[in-house]
C-alpha positions, 0 to 999 in steps of 0.5 A, a space after each residue: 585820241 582818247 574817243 578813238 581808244 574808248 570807241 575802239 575798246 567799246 566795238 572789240 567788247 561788243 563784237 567779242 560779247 557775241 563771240 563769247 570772248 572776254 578782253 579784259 578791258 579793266 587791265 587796257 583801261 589802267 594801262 591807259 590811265 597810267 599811259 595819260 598820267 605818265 605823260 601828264 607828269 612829264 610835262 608838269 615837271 620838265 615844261 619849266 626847266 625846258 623853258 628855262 633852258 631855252 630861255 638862257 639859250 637865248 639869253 646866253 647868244 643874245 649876250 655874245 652878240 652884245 658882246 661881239 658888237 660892243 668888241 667891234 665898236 671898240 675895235 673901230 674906235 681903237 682903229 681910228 685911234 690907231 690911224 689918227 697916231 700912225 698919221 701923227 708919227 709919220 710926221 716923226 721918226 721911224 723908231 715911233 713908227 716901229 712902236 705904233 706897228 707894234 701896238 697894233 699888231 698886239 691889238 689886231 691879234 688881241 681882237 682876233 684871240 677874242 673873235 675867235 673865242 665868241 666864234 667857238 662858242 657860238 659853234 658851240 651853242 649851235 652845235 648844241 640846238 642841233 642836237 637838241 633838234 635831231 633829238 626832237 625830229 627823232 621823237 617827231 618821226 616815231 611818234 608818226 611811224 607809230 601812228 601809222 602802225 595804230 592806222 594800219 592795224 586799224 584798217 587791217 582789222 576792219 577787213 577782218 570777217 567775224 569768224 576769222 575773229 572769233 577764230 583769232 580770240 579764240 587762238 589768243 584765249 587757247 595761248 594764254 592757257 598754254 602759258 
């Protein structure tokens, strides 16, 4: 990209040094520069906190599904608990059979509250990565558009014959003093 730039400057100065015209290649060159160093710190200074955060993404999903699984294998040993003691009280009185109902449906609907809390998070986290990938695509889709204006301004100044430039530089040079 950078010989592109460099290359693109060095044809607009040699075609312009036989018009006569002057680009002022200095101000483009620091523009440039600052452009290269603008990026190159973004990226020293956020790549550690981007890559944290998507590590605690991961560590923070990987931590609900743990927590869901160790949940459900609790559920199915208090299930088989549960059933091990209906079958015991059937052999007794309907009022012990009213109670061991009872724990269970506190215990079913305690399991329930707690699928229903890990499910909202991880639609939470989800929620959340989409975003952060629309927010990528987005970035992803200017940065093409803008390669392909940079393509199509090149390929329409390629056609342009040497009198209509000088005549363009010249219009551009006669603008510039009317401000």
């Amino acid at each position: 990209m950078i010989k592109l730039i460099v290359a693109f400057l060095l044809v607009s100065q040699a075609a312009l040094a036989a018009g006569g015209a002057h680009i002022p290649t200095g101000t483009i060159l620091v523009q440039l520069l600052n452009i290269v160093l603008f990026a190159g710190l973004l990226t020293y200074l956020l790549r550690k906190k981007v890559k944290t955060y998507f590590a605690q993404k991961k560590e923070d999903y990987l931590e609900a599904v743990n927590k869901a699984e160790k949940l459900k294998v609790e559920a199915d040993a208090e299930k088989k608990e549960i059933e091990a003691k209906i079958a015991s009280f059937k052999n007794t009185n309907a009022e012990e059979i009213a109670k061991a109902k009872a724990e269970a449906e506190a215990l079913k609907q305690s399991i329930v509250e707690q699928a229903k809390a890990i499910s909202a998070t991880i639609e939470r986290e989800t929620t959340k990565t989409v975003e952060n990938e629309m927010v990528k695509a987005k970035a992803s889709l200017r940065e093409a558009l803008l390669e392909h204006a940079i393509s199509d301004a090149k390929s329409k100044f390629s056609s342009i014959s040497n009198d209509d430039h000088r005549k363009m530089n010249q219009q551009f040079v006669d603008g510039l003093g009317a401000n």
